[in-house]
Each structure stands twice: as C-alpha cells, then as structure tokens.
SEDRENDO-402252 format. One record per residue (C-alpha): residue in one letter; z, y, x. Coordinates in steps of 0.05 Angstrom, whole numbers, padded with zeros to 5 digits, always signed. Layout:
// residues N
AZYX/...
***
This chain:
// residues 630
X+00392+00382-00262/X+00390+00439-00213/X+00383+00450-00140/X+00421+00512-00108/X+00432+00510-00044/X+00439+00447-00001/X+00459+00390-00038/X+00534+00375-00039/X+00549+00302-00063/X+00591+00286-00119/X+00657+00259-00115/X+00638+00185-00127/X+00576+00187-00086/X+00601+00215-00029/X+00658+00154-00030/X+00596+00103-00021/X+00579+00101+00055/X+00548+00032+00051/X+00553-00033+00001/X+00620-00050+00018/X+00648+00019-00010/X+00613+00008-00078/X+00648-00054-00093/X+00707-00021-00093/X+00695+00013-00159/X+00704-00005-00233/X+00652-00030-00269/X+00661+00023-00311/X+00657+00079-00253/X+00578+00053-00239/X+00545+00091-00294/X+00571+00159-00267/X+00552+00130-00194/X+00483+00116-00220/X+00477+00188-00257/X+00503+00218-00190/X+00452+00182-00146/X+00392+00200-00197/X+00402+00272-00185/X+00413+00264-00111/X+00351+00228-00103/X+00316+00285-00145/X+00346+00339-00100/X+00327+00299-00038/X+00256+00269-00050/X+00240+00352-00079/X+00247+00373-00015/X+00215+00323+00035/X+00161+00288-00021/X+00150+00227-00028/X+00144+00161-00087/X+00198+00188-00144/X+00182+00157-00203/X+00190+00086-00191/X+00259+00102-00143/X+00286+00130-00213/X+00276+00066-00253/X+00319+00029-00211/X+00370+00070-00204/X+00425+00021-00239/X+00387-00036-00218/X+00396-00019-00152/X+00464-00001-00161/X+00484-00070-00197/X+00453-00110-00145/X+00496-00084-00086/X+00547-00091-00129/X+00543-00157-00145/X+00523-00190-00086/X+00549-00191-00014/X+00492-00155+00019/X+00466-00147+00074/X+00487-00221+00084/X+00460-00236+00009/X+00385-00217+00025/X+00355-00169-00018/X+00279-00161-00007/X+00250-00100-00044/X+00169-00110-00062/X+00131-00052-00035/X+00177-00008-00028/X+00164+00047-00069/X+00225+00039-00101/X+00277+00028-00044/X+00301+00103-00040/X+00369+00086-00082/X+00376+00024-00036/X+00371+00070+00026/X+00418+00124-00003/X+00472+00065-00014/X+00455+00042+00060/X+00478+00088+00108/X+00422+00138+00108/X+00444+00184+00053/X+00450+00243+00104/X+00375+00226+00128/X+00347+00227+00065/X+00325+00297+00095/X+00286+00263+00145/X+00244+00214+00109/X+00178+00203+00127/X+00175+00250+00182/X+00167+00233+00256/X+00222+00211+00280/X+00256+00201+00214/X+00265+00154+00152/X+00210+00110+00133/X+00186+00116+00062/X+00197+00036+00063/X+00244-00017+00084/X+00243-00029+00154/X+00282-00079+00191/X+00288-00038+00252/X+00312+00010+00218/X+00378-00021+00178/X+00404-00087+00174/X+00408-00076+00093/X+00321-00077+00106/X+00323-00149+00100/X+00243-00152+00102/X+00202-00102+00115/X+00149-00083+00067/X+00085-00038+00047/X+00036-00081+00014/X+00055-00104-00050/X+00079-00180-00083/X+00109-00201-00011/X+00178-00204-00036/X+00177-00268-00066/X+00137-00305-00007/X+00192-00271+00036/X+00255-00289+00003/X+00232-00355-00011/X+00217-00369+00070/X+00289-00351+00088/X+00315-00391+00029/X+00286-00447+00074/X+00318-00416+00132/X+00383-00418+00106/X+00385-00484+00078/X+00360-00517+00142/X+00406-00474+00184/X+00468-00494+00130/X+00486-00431+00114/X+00503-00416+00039/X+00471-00337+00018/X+00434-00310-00038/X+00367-00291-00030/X+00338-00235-00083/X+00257-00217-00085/X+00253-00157-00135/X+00178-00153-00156/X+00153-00094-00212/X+00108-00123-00262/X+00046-00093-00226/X+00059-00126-00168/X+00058-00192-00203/X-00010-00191-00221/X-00029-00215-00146/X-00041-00286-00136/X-00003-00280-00078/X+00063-00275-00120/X+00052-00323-00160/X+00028-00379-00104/X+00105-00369-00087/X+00138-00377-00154/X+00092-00437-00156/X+00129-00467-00081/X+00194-00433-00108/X+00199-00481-00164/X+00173-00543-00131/X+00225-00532-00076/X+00282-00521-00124/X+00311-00470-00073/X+00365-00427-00085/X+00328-00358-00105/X+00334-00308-00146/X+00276-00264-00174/X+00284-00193-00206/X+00221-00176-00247/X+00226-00102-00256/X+00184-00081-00315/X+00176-00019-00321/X+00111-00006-00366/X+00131-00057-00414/X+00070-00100-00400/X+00094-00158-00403/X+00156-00159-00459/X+00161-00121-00524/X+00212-00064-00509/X+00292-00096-00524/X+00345-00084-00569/X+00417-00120-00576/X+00390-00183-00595/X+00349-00192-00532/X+00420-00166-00495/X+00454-00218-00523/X+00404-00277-00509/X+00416-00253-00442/X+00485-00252-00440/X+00499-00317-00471/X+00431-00356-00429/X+00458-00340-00371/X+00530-00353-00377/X+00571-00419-00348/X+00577-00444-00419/X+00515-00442-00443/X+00493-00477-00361/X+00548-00529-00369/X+00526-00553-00441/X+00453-00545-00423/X+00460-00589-00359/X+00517-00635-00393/X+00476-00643-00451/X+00420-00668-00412/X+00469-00725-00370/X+00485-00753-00436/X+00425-00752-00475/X+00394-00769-00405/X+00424-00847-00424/X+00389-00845-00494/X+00321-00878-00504/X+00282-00817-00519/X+00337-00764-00537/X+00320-00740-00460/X+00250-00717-00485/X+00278-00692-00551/X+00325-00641-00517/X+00272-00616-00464/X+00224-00601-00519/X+00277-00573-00570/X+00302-00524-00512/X+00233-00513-00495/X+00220-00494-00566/X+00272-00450-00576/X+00262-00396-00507/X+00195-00408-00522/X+00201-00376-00590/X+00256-00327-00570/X+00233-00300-00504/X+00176-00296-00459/X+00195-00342-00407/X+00159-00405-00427/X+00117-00388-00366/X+00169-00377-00312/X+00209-00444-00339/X+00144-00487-00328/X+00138-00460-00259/X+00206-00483-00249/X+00251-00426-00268/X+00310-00415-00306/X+00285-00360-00342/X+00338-00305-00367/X+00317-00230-00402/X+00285-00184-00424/X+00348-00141-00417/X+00358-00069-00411/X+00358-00038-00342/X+00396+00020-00353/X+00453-00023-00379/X+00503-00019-00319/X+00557-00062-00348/X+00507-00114-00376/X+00466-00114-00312/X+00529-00141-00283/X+00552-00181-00322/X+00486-00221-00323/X+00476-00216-00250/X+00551-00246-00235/X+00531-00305-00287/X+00469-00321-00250/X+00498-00313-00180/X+00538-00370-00203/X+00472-00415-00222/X+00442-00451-00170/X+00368-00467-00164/X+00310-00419-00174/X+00331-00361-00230/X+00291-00319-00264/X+00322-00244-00287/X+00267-00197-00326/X+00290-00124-00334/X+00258-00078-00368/X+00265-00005-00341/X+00236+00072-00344/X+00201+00090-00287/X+00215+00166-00281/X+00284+00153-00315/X+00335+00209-00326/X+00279+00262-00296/X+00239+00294-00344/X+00181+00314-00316/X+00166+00239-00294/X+00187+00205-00352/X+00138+00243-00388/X+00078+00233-00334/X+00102+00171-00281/X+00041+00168-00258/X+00042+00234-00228/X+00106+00234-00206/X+00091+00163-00175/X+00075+00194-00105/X+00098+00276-00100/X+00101+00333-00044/X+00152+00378-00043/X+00162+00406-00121/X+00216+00448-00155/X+00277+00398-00179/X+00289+00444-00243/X+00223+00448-00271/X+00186+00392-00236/X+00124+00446-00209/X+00094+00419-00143/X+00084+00465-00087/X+00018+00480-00068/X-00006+00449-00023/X-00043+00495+00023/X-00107+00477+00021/X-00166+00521+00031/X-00206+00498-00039/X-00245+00445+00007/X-00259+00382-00040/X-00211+00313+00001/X-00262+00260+00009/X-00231+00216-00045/X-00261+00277-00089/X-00324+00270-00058/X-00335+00192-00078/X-00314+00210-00142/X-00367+00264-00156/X-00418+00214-00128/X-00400+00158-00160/X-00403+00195-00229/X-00474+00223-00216/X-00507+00150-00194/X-00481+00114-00243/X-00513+00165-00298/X-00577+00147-00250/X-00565+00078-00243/X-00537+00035-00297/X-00525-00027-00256/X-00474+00005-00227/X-00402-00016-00233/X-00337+00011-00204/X-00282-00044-00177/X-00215-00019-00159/X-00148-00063-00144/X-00096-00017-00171/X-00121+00049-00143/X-00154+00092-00198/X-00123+00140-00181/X-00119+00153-00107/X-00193+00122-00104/X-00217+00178-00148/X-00237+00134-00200/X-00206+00167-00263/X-00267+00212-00282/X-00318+00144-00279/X-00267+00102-00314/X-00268+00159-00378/X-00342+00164-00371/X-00355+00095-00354/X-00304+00047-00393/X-00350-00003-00392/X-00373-00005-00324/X-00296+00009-00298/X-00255-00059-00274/X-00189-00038-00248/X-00161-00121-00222/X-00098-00102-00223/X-00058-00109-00145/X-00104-00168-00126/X-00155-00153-00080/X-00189-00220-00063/X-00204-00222-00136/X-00235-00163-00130/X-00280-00172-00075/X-00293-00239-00113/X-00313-00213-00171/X-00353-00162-00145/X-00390-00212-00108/X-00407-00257-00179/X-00432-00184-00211/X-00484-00166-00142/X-00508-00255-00155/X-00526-00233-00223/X-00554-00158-00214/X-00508-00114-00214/X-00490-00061-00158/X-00409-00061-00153/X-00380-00004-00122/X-00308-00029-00093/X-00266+00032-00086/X-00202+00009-00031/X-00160+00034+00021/X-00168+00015+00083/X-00102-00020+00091/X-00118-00061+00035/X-00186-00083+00051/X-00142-00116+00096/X-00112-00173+00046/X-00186-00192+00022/X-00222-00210+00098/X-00236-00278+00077/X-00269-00252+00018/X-00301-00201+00046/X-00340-00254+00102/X-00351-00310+00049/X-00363-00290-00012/X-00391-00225+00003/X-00425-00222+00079/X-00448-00290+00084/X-00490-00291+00023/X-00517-00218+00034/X-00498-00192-00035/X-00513-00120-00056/X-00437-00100-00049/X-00418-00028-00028/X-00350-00010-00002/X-00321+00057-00007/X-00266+00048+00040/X-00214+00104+00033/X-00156+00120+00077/X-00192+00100+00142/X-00159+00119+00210/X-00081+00154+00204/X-00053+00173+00140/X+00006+00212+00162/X+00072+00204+00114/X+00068+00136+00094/X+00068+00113+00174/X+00039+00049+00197/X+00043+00005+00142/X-00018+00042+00105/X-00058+00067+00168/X-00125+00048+00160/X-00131+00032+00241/X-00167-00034+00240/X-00228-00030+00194/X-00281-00018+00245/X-00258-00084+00290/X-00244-00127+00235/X-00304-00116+00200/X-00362-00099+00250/X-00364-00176+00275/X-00379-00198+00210/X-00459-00216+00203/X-00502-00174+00150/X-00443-00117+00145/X-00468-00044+00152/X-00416+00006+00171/X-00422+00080+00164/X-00370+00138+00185/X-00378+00205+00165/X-00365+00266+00199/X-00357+00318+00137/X-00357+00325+00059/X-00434+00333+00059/X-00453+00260+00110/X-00398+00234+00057/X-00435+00240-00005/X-00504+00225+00031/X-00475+00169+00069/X-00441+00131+00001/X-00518+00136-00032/X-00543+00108+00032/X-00494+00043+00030/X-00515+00043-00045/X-00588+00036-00036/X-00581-00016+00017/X-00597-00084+00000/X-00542-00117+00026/X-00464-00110+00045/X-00434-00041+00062/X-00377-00002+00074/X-00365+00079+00078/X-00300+00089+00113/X-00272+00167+00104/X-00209+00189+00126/X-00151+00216+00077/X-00149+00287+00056/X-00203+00344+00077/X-00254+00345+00120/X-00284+00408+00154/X-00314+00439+00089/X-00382+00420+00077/X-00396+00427+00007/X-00438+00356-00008/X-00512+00366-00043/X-00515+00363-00119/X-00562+00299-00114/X-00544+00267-00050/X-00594+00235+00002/X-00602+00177+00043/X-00601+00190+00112/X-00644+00153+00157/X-00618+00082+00165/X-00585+00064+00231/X-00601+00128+00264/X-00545+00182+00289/X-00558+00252+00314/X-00541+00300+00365/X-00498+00368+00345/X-00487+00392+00408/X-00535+00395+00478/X-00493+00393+00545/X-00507+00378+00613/X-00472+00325+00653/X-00412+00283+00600/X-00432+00267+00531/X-00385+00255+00470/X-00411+00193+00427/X-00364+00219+00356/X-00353+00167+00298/X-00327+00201+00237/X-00271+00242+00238/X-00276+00255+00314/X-00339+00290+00313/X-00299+00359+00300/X-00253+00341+00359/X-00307+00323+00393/X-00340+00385+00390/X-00273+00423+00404/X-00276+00384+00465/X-00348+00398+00488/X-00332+00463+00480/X-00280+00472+00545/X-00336+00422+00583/X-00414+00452+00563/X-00417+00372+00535/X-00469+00338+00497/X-00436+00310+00421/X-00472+00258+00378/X-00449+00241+00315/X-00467+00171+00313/X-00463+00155+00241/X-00474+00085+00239/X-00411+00040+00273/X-00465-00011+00251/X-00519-00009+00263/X-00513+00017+00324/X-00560+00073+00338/X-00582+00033+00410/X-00647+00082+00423/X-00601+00147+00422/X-00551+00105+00463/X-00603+00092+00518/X-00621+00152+00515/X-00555+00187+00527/X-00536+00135+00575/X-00602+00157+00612/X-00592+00228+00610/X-00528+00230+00626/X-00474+00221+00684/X-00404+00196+00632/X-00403+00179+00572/X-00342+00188+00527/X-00337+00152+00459/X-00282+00181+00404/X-00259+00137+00347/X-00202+00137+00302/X-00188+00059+00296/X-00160+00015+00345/X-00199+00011+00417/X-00195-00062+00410/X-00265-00087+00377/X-00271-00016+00355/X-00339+00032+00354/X-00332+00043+00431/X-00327-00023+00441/X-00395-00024+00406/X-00427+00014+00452/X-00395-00018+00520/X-00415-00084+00491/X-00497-00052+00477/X-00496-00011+00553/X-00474-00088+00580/X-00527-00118+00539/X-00581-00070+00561/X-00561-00074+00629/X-00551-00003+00636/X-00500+00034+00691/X-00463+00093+00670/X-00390+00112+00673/X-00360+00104+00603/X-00290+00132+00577/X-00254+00109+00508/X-00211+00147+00467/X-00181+00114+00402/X-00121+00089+00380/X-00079+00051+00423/X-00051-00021+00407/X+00012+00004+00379/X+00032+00014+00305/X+00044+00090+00296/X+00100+00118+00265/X+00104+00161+00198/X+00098+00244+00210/X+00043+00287+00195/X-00033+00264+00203/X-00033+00316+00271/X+00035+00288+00293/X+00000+00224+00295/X-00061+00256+00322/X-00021+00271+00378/X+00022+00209+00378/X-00047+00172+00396/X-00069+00222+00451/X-00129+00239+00400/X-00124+00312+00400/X-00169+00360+00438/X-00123+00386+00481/X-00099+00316+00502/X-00158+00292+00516/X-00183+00359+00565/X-00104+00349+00592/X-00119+00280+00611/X-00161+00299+00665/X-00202+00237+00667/X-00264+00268+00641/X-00280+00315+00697/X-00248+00279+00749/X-00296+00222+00733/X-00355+00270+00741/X-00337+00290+00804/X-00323+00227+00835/X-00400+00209+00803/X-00424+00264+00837/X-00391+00254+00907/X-00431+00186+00907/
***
C-alpha cells in the first residue's frame, strides 16, 4: 500500500459518486471496490488522523449494505460512529475526506446536517438500535414501507441501553434489521464454511416458508405446535449462538464472515426479504487489510497523521510536558500502593483514562464495565457502602449518560466516590459530540458533590489526592491534552479544602479563573495590571476570597470553560446575590451553542475564549470607566 503523491482513485472507485452508482456493479466487481476503498481510506485518514481501525473492518460490510438496500431511503443508522468513514466515502464526500474533522470540514461522525445518507446522528455509543427502532414506528404509522438497519459492534452491546431496545424491538414485532459487527470475536467462536452455510440456508425463502408453513400446520395439531418450537429451538440453540436474540424476539441469522462480499449479499438480499425483527451477526477484523492495525487495533483505533507505508505516527509536537490523563495515571498508581481500598472503575476507557499501568499492577483492583456507564457509577457506589474507595475514571461527555446515577446512588447517600473526570471543556477534533461543556452545571446543583478544577499538571495531581481523601462524593475535571508544564510532586498533597488563591495582584478588575482559564487569565491581566485568582474549588465555593475580591475591587470577571448556563460564574453571581454585595460582574464561558470540530484553539476562538478576544471585546475597560464616571 503506498502513498505518493496525492491520491488518485482507482478506476472502480472513482465510478461510485453515491449509493446509486454502486448498485450498478456486479457482485463480483465489489471485492475489488472494497480493496480500492481500504487503501483510499488508509491514504486519507494518514493524512488528516482520525479512528482507522474500526473504519477498516467494515469495509465490505459497508459496501454490501449500500448495495443491498435502497439507501438513503432504507435507513441505515451507524452506532458511534467510529466506523462510518467507508459510509461517507460512498456518500458524496470522497473529495472531503481531506477535510475531516477540521473546522469547517467533515465530521469524524454521522451528522444529519451534514448528508441525507446520515440517517441519525451519533457519538455516544449503543444508540443505533433505540434509533432505528423509533423510525420503524415512524414509518409504520406514517404507511410508508422502508428498511430500517442499526449496526451495533459487539462493545457497544454491552450497554443496557441496547439491549432495553432489542427487548421493545421484539415485543413490537417491527420491521428492523440489526447488524452485530463483531469484531474481537467476543461473542462467537471465529467461523468457517459450516457457519457460512447455516447462514446461507437460515436465512433463505425456503428455509422461512417451511419454517413458517410448518408452524400453520402443526399449529392445528394438539401439541405438535410446542414440539416444533422446542425442536427448532433445540437445533439453533445447539448450532449457533442466537438462542438469546430468538428469545428477545429475533430471527437470529450468523456468525458469518465479514469479509465475504458475495456471501454478505447474498444473506443480506435473503433477509431484506424477511419481515419482522432480524438478527445478522458478522464477524470482522478490525484493522483489516492494514498491517500495522491488524497487528495492534487498539492503537490504530484513534491515530494522528502517520506514514501509510509503514504505519509510523508523526510526532506530535509536544514539548515532553506529561497530558493530564498521564498525570491521573501516575497518581492513581502511587495511592493505590498507599491505599489498598482503592479501586479503579472505567466504562470502556482504559486507555484514554490512563488506566493501563493500574490495570497491569492492579488486576485485582481494575473493573473495566464495559460501554455502560450507569453500571459503573452503580457499582462503584455498592463498593464505597461496603469500604472501599472507587476511583471512576470517565470523560466528561460520558459522565453525561450516568446523571441519575450519579444524584441517587452516589450524591444522595454521600458515598466515598471520587471522579476523575477527563476531557472536561473542548476537545478539539472530535467536535461537539465529545466536548465536555456541561459538567460544571449539571453537576454543581447536586447536594454533597465537591467539584475541583485545576489550573496545571502540579494542582492536578494534588487536587485528585484531595477528592480522594474526602469523605464524600467528588469529581476532578481536567481538560484534554497538556497543561502549562508543571511537573506534579512525587507524593502529592491535599490542598486546603474549599479555599482558592490569588496568582496575580492588580488594581481595579479582577479575573476569578477556574481550571484551564487561569493561564488565559493571566495572559489577560497582563494587557490590564489585573488581579487573577485561581479559584480551585467550582464547589465549594471559596465565598471569603469572593467577598473579598468583590470588596476590593471595582469588576469582576469570571473565566470558565463550560457552558455560562449554571456554570462556575454563575456560582459566584448567585453567592455576590446571596451576600448582598454590589459590584459589576462580567462572564466569559462557553456560549449556548454546540461547537464545531477543529483544533482545541480553533474552538478557543470559536467561543470568544481566547485572550485576545476577550481584551478585543472591550467590555472590560469600558465597564471600568463607566464605574468610575459614577
């Protein structure tokens, strides 16, 4: 596979502007289409970055679906996302593959604005099924006759959420059709030809018309109705894995090979023509056809920019400064060799949580739940009742699908639970569906939860053993990537509960900086001979050094990267109005908008969060001037 030059398209490829082109091949012509579109999607995703591995394994998959079904009137609902590069290079967008994930560009998921084809947009995983199934309803109510395909990976099945839908799927009896994409092999033993052929003939009209015949005639029969549901049960039962799918309601067809263009068809056509809720597992190589990734998917999962010959990742520019997520995981290892009551929770995200160190060192005291995190807020809640300290290691954006968790099981009975809340404020690439802009307002109205934003490597690490000896609810939120470059202590400290601190004296306007926006902050009070406090606690509120400010000073300015809504500065307007105290207060977060992919600076700037924007803006000075005329 090589990349010299810009990429030229191949002959078939280059034919296939959208859907409707494809199904003008041979069958036989897709397995060169699918071999073309794996290299293009190397070539592409080596230049811009972005998730590879997983886009590989579906190659044919995605190939045999547009193939096969009238889309984008058939709706095809991707889960996550992660996968959907092939669908978008079969889209329309093949000449802004160059674009994605940058500002103004290609999303790095399906987005309805973005193409018709994007039947449902998605980010979070084990939506797909929920989704499909809601305009199955549609349809049917409306009278209109359409396919409706989730396609779920085998991780993404592990929610509850996904499986709360094949649940209503079945009772319903809607017309659906669900594409399990397993690609670890977690679920099946790998297949061979006879699992092909099980396939092949299950899901055929002759083997439907005999299976539903039978059961009309036997139907009349004093017990031979019984007989043939247990004998058929019997039989996929002992030759496949699908008892489970069949009791929920489904008619179960696979394992079968993924790769297998012609077969993929064929099977799809023969269930098209079922009716009813259908069932098609497919096994698949995530990383297929690329070396590099077949040998290390995890890796490969998520990439920047790397060499399409050898697979070598450009560097990445950094100035040796540890990210934060490297931070937790060098203090997470160190208490727990303190502290044997602690335990590490993660939904999914050992690795960009930075728990793969603790889960080697730790194997006892590591749970990764799999994608479901209500579980693991839930379970982490049953370890504090009983003495344990769980650690819960989770985006932002994902804390998000455990709130009612988080309030009940955790915050209303006070449990010993500490949050280490990655991701917080903009992530950049991966756009709005993964910004962590909503933490501080959805969680700082919740009774007994402590909040704590730090401003550099070093607060990090002293901050995360200050939630940690806390005897109650917690949460550390830390921004992705690097910080300014404080190197954190070997044996961190607690800092002083509830209190913040002030890094800069100034005369008339004072900063109040949570987190990330102290260094902006101080950029700012720079041009303006401002005050800055780093105020360290979201909550507790630090309410003496807020009186204080508010006392000493003519404007106060509060910096936050979260929404404005409910946010930190909200905090502190909310205290002032409590206290009863006058002073001119400005907010600066982000606005009540979702933000689109580019660069964490390009939506820095997209928010009006930089320093320049916010000395541009005028409003500081001209509100201390029109303080001082009165």
């Amino acid at each position: 596979m090589s990349s010299t030059g810009e990429h030229q398209t191949s002959s078939l490829l280059q034919q296939i502007d959208l859907p409707e082109d494809l199904r003008l091949l041979e069958v036989d012509q897709l397995t060169p289409l699918a071999e073309e579109l794996r290299e293009f999607l190397v070539e592409s995703v080596s230049r811009t970055g972005g998730h590879l591995a997983a886009g590989l394994g579906v190659v044919e998959l995605t190939v045999a679906l547009h193939y096969v079904f009238d889309t984008p009137r058939d709706r095809l609902i991707w889960d996550v996302g992660h996968q959907a590069y092939p669908h978008k290079i079969l889209t329309g967008r093949r000449d802004r593959m160059s674009s994605l994930r940058k500002k103004g560009g290609l999303s790095g998921f399906p987005k309805r604005s973005e193409s018709e084809y994007d039947a449902f947009g998605a980010g979070h995983s084990s939506t797909s099924i929920g989704a499909a199934l809601g305009m199955a309803v549609a349809a049917k109510l409306e009278g209109i006759q359409r396919e409706h395909i989730a396609v779920i990976g085998d991780g993404a099945l592990s929610a509850g959420m996904a499986f709360e839908a094949l649940n209503h799927a079945g009772a319903l009896d809607m017309d659906l059709l669900v594409v399990l994409n397993d690609n670890d092999m977690s679920i099946s033993n790998p297949v061979g030809a006879v699992s092909n052929y099980l396939a092949r003939v299950l899901s055929s009209r002759f083997y439907n018309r005999m299976r539903e015949g039978g059961k009309s005639v036997l139907g009349v029969m004093p017990g031979m109705r019984d007989l043939m549901d247990r004998w058929e049960e019997h039989m996929k039962g002992m030759l496949i894995p699908g008892t489970l799918f069949e009791e929920l309601g489904f008619n179960y067809i696979g394992p079968i090979d993924g790769h297998d263009l012609p077969l993929m068809v064929q099977t799809l056509r023969n269930m098209k023509q079922m009716r009813g809720p259908r069932f098609l597992h497919v096994v698949t190589q995530k990383g297929r056809g690329f070396a590099p990734a077949e040998g290390d998917p995890c890796v490969y999962h998520g990439v920047g920019p790397f060499d399409p010959d050898t697979g070598e990742q450009a560097e990445s520019g950094s100035t040796g400064s540890k990210t934060y997520t490297q931070v937790f995981s060098g203090w997470i290892c160190d208490c727990a060799e303190e502290d044997e009551r602690l335990v590490a929770i993660t939904p999914a995200m050992c690795e960009g949580s930075g728990l793969v160190k603790f889960a080697k060192e730790f194997p006892d005291r590591y749970f990764d739940v799999g994608i479901a995190e209500q579980h693991a807020l839930t379970l982490a809640a049953g370890m504090a009742c009983d003495g344990l300290k769980p650690v819960v290691a989770i985006y932002s954006t994902f804390l998000q699908r455990a709130y009612d968790q988080l309030i009940h099981d955790i915050a209303l009975q006070n449990l010993d639970v500490t949050l280490a809340v990655d991701r917080a404020g903009l992530v950049g690439a991966d756009g709005a569906t993964h910004a962590g802009a909503f933490d501080l307002s959805y969680a700082r109205c919740i009774p007994n939860m402590a909040i704590l934003a730090p401003a550099d490597e070093r607060e990090c690490s002293r901050m995360l053993q200050t939630a940690w000896e806390h005897e109650g609810p917690a949460m550390v939120r830390y921004p992705r990537g690097r910080g300014p470059g404080k190197e954190p202590e070997s044996a961190a400290r607690p800092l002083p509960w509830g209190k913040g601190e002030i890094r800069r004296q100034g005369k008339e306007i004072v900063l109040l900086c949570f987190g990330s926006m102290v260094q902006i902050g101080l950029e700012v009070a720079e041009e303006l001979d401002a005050a800055v406090a780093n105020m360290r606690f979201v909550k507790p509120l630090d309410g003496a050094l807020v009186r204080q400010l508010a006392e000493d000073h003519v404007l106060l300015v509060t910096l936050e990267e979260n929404a404005l809504m409910g946010g930190a500065g909200s905090a502190v307007a909310e205290f002032l109005n409590g206290e009863g105290l006058m002073v001119d207060i400005m907010h600066f977060g982000l606005p009540d908008d979702y933000l689109e992919q580019g660069t964490q600076a390009e939506q820095l700037e997209m928010a009006g969060l930089t320093a320049g924007q916010i000395l541009a803006a005028g409003q500081i000075l001209a509100a201390v001037k029109k303080r001082r005329k009165y």
